[in-house]
N, C-alpha and C positions, 0 to 999 in steps of 0.2 A: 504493500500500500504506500508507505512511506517511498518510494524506491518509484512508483509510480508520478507521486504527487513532486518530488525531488526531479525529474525527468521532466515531466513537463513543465515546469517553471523555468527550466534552460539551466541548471545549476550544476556545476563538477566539482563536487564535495564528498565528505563523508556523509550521506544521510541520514543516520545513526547520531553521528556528534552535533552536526548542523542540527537537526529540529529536535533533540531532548536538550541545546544552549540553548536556541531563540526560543523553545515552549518555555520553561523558567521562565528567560526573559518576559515573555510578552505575560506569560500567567499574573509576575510578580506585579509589573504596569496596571494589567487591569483590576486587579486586587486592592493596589493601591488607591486607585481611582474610584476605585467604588468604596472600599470601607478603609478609608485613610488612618481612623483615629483606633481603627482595632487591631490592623497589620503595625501600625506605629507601636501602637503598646506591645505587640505581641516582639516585636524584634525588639526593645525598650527591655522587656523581662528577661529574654534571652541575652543580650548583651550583658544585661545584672549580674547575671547567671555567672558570666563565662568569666569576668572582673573578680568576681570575688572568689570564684572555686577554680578558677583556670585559667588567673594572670597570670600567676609563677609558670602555666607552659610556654606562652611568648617570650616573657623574660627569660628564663631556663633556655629555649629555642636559639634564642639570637646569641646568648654565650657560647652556648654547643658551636652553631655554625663558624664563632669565631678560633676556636681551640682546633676546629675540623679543617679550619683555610691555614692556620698557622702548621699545624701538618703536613699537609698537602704541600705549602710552599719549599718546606726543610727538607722534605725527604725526600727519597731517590727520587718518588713519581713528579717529584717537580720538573725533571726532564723535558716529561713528554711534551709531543707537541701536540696541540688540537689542530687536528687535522691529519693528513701526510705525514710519515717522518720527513720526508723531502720534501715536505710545504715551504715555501718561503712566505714570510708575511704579507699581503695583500696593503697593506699603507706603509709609507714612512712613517720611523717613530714619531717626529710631529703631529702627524694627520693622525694617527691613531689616538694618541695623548688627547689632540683636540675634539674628537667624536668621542673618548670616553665621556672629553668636559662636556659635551653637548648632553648628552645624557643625565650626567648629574647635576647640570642648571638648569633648573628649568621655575615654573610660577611659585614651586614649593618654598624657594628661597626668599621671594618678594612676597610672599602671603604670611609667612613666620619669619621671617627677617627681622625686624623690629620687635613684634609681639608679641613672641618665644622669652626673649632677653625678660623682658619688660615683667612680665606676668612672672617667672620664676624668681625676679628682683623685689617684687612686690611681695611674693607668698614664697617663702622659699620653703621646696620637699621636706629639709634636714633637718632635723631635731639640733636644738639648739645655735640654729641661723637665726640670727635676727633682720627683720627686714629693712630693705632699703641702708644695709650694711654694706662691707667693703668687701666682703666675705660671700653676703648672696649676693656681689657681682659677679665675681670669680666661679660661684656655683652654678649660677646661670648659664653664664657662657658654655661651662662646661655641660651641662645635659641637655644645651641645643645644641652643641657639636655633635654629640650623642646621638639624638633624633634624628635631627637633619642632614648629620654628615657621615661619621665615619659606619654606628647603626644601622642606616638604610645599607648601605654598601656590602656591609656584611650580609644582609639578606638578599640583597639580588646578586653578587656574587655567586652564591651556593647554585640555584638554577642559571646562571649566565653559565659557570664549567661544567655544570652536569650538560646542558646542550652542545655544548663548545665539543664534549665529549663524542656524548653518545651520537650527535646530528652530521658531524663532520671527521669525526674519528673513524665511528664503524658505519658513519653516513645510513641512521635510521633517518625516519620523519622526521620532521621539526615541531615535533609533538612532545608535550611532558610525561606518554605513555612508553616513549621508546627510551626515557630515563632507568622503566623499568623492564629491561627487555632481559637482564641478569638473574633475575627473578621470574618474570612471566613467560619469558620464550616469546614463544608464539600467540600467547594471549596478550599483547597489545595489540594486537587487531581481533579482541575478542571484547565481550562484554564489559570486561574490569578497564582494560585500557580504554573502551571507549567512554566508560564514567569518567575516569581520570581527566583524559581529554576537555570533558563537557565542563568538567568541577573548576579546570585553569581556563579555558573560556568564559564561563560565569563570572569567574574570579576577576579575571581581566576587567568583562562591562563594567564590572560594578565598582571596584577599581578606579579606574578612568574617571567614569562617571563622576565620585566622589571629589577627585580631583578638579573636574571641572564644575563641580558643585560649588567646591571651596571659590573657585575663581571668579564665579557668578557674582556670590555674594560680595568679592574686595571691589570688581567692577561696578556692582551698583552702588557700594559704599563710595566708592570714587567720587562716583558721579552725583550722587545725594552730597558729599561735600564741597562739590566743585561749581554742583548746576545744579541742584535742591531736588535731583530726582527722586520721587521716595522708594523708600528702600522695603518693596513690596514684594508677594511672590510672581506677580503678572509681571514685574519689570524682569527680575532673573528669568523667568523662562523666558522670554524673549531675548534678551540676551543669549542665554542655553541654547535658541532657534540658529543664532546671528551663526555663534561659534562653528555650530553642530553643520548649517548650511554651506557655512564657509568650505569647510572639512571635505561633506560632502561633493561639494564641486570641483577641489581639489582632485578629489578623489575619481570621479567622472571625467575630467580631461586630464587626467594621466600624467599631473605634474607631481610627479615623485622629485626629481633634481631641483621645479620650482622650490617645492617644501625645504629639501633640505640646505636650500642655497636663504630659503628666511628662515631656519633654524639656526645658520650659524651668523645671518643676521642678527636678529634678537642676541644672541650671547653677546655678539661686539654690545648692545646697545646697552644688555646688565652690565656689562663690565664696565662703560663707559659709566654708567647711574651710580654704581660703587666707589670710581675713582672722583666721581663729582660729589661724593658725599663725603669723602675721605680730603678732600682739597677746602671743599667748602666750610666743613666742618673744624673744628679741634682735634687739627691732624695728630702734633704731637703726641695727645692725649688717647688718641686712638690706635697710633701704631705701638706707643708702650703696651697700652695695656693690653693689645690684640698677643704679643709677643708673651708677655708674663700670664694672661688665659693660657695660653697654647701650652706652656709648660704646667699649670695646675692639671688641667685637661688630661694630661698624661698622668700625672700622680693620681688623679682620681679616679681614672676609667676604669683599674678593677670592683674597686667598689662601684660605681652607677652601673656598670653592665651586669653584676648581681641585685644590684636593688632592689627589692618589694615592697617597700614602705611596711614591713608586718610588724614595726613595734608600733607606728601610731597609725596604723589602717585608716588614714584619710581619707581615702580614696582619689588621690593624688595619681596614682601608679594607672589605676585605670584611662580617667581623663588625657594622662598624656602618654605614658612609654606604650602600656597595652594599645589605646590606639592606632599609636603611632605605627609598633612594627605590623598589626593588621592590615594598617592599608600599605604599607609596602610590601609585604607580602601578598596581596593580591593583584599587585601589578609584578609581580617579579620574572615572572613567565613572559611578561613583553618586553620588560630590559634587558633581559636574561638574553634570551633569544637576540639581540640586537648587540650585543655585548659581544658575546660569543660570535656571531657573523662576522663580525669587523674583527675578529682575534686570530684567526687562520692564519697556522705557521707561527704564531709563538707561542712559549712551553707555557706549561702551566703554571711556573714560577714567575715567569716577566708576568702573565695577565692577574691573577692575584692580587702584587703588588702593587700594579698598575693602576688595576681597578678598581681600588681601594683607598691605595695613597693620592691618588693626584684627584679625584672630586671631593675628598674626605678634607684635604687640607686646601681646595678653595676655597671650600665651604665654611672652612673657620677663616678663613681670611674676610667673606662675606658677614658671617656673624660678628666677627672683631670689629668692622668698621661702623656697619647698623646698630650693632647692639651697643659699643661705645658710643655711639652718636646720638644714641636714646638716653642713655645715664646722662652723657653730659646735657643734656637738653631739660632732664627731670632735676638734676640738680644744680644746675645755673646757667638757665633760664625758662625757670615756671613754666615748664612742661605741663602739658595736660595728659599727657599719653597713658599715663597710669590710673587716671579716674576713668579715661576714654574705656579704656580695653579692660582692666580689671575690675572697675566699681562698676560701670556699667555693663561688660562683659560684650564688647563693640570690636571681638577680634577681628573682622573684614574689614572694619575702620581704620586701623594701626598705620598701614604705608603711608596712607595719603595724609592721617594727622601728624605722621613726621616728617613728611615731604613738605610741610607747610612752615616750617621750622629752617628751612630754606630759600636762596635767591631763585629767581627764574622759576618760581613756583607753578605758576600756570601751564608754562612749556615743559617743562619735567614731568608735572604727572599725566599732560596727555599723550606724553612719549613712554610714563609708565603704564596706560590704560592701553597702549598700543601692545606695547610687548606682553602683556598677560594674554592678553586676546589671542595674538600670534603662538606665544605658546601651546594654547590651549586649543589651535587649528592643527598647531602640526603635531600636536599629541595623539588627535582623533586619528587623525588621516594614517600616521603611525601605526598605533594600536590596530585600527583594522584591518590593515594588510598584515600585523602580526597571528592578528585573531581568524584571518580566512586562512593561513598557512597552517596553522594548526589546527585547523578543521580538514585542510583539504588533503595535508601531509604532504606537502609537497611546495618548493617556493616558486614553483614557477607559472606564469603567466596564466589566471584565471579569469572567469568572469568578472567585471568591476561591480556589477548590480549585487555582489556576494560581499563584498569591501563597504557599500553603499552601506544593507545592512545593518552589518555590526557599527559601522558609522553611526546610523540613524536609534539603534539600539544605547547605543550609551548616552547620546540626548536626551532621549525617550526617558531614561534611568532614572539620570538626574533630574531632569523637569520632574518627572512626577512623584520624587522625593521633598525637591524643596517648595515647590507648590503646597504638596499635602501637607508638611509641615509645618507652616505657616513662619512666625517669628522663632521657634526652633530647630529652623533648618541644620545649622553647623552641627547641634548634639543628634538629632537624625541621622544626619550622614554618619557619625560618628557609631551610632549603634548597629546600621545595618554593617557596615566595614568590621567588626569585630568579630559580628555572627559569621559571615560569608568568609573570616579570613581565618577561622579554625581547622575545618579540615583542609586549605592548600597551607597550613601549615606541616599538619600532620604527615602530609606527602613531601614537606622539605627536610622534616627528619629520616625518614627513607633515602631521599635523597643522598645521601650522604654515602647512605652504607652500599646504595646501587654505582655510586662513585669509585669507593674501595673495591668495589670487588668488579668493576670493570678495566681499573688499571693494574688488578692483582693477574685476572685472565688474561690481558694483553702483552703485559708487559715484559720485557726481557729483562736480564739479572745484569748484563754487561752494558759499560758505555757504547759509543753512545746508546741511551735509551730508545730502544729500537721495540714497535711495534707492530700487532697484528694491520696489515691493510686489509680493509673494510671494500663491499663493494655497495654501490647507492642502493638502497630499497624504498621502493613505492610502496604505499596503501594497498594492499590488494583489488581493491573497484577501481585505484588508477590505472593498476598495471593492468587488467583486463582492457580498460576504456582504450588505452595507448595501443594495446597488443590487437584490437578490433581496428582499430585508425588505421596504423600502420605497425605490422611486425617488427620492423627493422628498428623502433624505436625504441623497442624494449632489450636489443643485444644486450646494452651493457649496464641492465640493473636485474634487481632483483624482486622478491618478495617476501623471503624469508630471510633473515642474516648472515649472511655468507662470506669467508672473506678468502684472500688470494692463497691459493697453491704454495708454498715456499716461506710463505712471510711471518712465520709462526715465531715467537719467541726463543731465544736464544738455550733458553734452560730446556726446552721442548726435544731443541735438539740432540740432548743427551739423551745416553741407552738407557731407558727403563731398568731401574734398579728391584730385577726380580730377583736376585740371591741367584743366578745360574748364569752356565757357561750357556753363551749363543751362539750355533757357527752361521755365517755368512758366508756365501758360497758367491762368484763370482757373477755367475745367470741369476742367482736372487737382487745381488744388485745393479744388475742391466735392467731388470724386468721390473724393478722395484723406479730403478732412475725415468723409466719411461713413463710412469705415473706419477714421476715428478717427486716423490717421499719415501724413505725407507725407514720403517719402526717410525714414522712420526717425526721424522727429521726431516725439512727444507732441502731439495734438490741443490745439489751443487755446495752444500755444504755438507754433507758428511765423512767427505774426505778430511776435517780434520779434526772428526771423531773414529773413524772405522780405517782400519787397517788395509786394503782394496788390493787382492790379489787378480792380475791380469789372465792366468790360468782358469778356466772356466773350469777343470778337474779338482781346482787346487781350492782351500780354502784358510782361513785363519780361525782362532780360535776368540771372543773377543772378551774379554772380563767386562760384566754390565756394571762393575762398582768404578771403574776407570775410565771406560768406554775407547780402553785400549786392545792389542795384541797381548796376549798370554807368552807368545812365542812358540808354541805347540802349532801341529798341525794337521788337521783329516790328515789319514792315510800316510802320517806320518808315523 
């Protein structure tokens, strides 16, 4: 049925993953729409839920993953490469360096910039901070480095090398089911892989969504500060229309290079709004103190990456870290995936560090200049930012009431209403080509009305979150993000162990780090669709995981250690070389395991504990 209704719509997808994502989707929209204040409460108690009986798993989560990357980079398997062994990396180091930073700048920074600092200076977590101390400065900074910087990283790392891996190593799907292909075999194209599938596309919408939820709301705060628009929910969904539109059309005339040619526009233009607040401001007073954060920030970070708040159970931990690492975890499978693309051909020690230290430490460079430039603003000169965002609790307010704090205030923030906006087009347009490749398992050239979409879906999300919501939009957003981001968490703890033991199979024991080659595998409905097209397009893939003749690991190559003598006979290993393997040794290499008598009569004797000659011989 489904397989029918999928055909005739013109679509080349999974339809299995395709319509159990978009049925969620569309169920949750119209549930919403119709009984807003009972689906709200209901995902409202479940968030409750999850905060108080099951923040220690996000916290606990995001440590693990860090202890898991700090492994991975030290030990042998840092080696390897994703991809090829003979990959060479697809960018210069700059251009790569730069599309990491593209990635980890984005509205997140200009929507918590200011009133991240702000709100932790005012109320600080710690037991025994006093507020609006010198001390909850220093705190502050350091647990929005935490959230916004180095934190997120550590969670989209873990799925960026799991794809990096399994997508371009042994070249499965570009799916979060072929993470688990160590475990499931051949059941990622079965029932379980296709939930998994379904669980990081949901994840994804809603994800995004929230994202561009948050963004709605700093754009209409903008603009209610600038141009007295009110700050309604008929005004964000229209705006959500503008974004979502824009996205869309992007999306329909096929400017993938336009996008990403105003992606690394907008970066010049934050970078420029940073240095103009850094210049304008009390620089001085900004670059010390950004430097002397940066070193507390390290003394602290084992403590805040444990954190619970369980001696005074404020419920501090939920409102911000629990949040926090929920919605980057349900976007992680789209950075992830975008991460790892651009990473082909370096080991897995360069992308680690990479992708970790160089967004991790702009991002305190950005907190250091914003966040100092709010303190010095609150404490000489009569700052309002602190009654704004905290006594009133006007976090979408925050940018634009510090922006105002400054020269050329007019032209600033309609250059800062510009680059949100821009962000939030090339996020969509992003996300959905990430969201149809993991539907369709495949990244090559599909329908664009399938792109359109998931486009149109994460619009759809948001609007009819912050609509139903009314003047609680931001803690809405905030409670479905919590619910939706527990079980792709529970698959990023997996994750980990489908890691290890995919570099434990492939891997060789000698330098260089030499692994199994992978050959490409389609979806099974693609490689049929292709193989009905034209045969000849499917020569050189697969459909089940399959990798090259020869290329087996180095240790592999050794003689099975069964406690006996073996003899190899000279026709065993002709007849054995013409099949390319003998005992599980890679052609052309067992000559410098096996002793290789040119008499076809004659034979050696080979000890399996050495994988030499005994010196004995048949018929000797």
């Amino acid at each position: 049925m489904i397989h029918k209704i999928h055909d005739r719509l013109g679509l080349r997808t999974s339809p299995a993953i395709f319509f159990l994502s978009a049925g969620f989707v569309l169920i949750f929209t119209l549930a919403m729409a119709a009984f807003p204040t009972e689906v709200g409460d209901s995902f409202g108690i479940m968030s409750s839920f999850i905060i108080e009986y099951l923040g220690w798993f996000y916290v606990l989560g995001v440590a693990i993953f860090a202890i898991f990357l700090v492994y991975m980079a030290v030990s042998r398997f840092g080696r390897i490469k994703l991809g090829d062994d003979d990959a060479d990396p697809e960018y210069s180091g700059l251009a790569w360096f730069g599309m990491m930073f593209a990635a980890g700048v984005g509205a997140v920074l200009l929507f918590w910039g200011a009133a991240e600092p702000i709100s932790h200076y005012a109320n600080p977590p710690y037991e025994g901070v006093e507020p609006l101390s010198n001390e909850a400065i220093l705190d502050s900074l350091a647990i929005s480095n935490l959230h916004i910087g180095l934190g997120v990283w550590i969670i989209l790392v873990v799925p960026g090398l799991a794809f990096g891996y399994f997508t371009y190593k042994r070249k499965l799907p570009p799916r979060v089911s072929s993470v688990f292909q160590p475990l499931l075999g051949d059941g990622i194209h079965g029932p379980i892989g296709k939930a998994i599938d379904s669980i990081a596309i949901i994840s994804t919408v809603f994800g995004i969504a929230v994202s561009v939820g948050m963004g709605a709301l700093q754009i209409n705060s903008g603009m209610n500060i600038m141009y007295g628009v009110p700050v309604e929910g008929w005004v964000q969904a229209i705006i959500i229309a503008v974004i979502t539109a824009t996205g869309v059309a992007s999306v329909v005339a096929g400017m993938d290079k336009g996008v990403k040619m105003i992606s690394y526009v907008n970066i010049l233009l934050a970078i420029a709004l940073m240095l103009f607040i850094l210049m304008a401001g009390a620089s001085r007073y900004i670059i010390t103190g950004t430097i002397e954060s940066a070193g507390y920030f390290f003394q602290k970070l084992p403590v805040m990456l444990f954190f619970n708040d369980a001696l005074n159970d404020t419920g501090w931990i939920g409102s911000w870290t629990v949040f926090y690492w929920a919605w980057t975890i349900t976007w992680a499978p789209f950075v992830g995936l975008f991460i790892a693309k651009i990473s082909q051909g370096r080991t897995i020690r360069q992308f680690i560090v990479a992708a970790i230290s160089g967004p991790s430490l702009f991002t305190m460079l950005w907190l250091g200049v914003f966040g100092f430039s709010a303190f010095n603003i609150e404490r000489n000169e009569n700052g309002t930012l602190i009654q704004r965002v905290v006594e009133e609790g006007d976090i979408p307010a925050a940018l634009f009431e510090f922006l105002g704090h400054f020269p050329a205030y007019q032209i600033v923030a309609v250059v800062t209403l510009i680059v949100i906006t821009l962000f939030f087009v090339t996020s969509i347009d992003s996300a959905a080509l990430v969201m149809d490749s993991m539907s369709n398992g495949h990244e090559d050239e599909a329908p664009r009305r399938q792109r359109v979409f998931w486009a149109l879906a994460i619009g759809m999300v948001c609007a009819i979150i912050l609509v139903s919501a009314g003047d609680n939009g931001l803690k809405a957003l905030q409670n479905v993000i919590i619910v939706i981001g527990l079980p792709v968490l529970a698959l990023g703890y997996l994750q980990m162990w489908m890691i290890v033991r995919g570099v434990r199979e492939d891997a060789g024991e000698l330098p260089p780090m030499r692994t199994r080659q992978w050959k490409r595998v389609l979806p099974i409905e693609e490689y049929h669709r292709r193989a009905q097209e034209d045969i000849s397009s499917v020569e050189d893939v697969v459909m089940r995981p399959e990798y090259e003749v020869g290329t087996e690991p180095e240790f592999e190559s050794l003689v099975p250690n069964t406690g006996q003598i073996r003899i190899v006979t000279a026709d065993e290993i002709a007849q054995d070389a013409q099949e390319k393997t003998i005992a599980g040794a890679p052609a052309g290499k067992f000559a410098t395991h096996e002793f290789i008598s040119t008499d076809s009569m004659d034979a050696v004797q080979i000890d399996p504990n050495t994988g030499k000659p005994t010196g004995s011989r048949r018929g000797a």
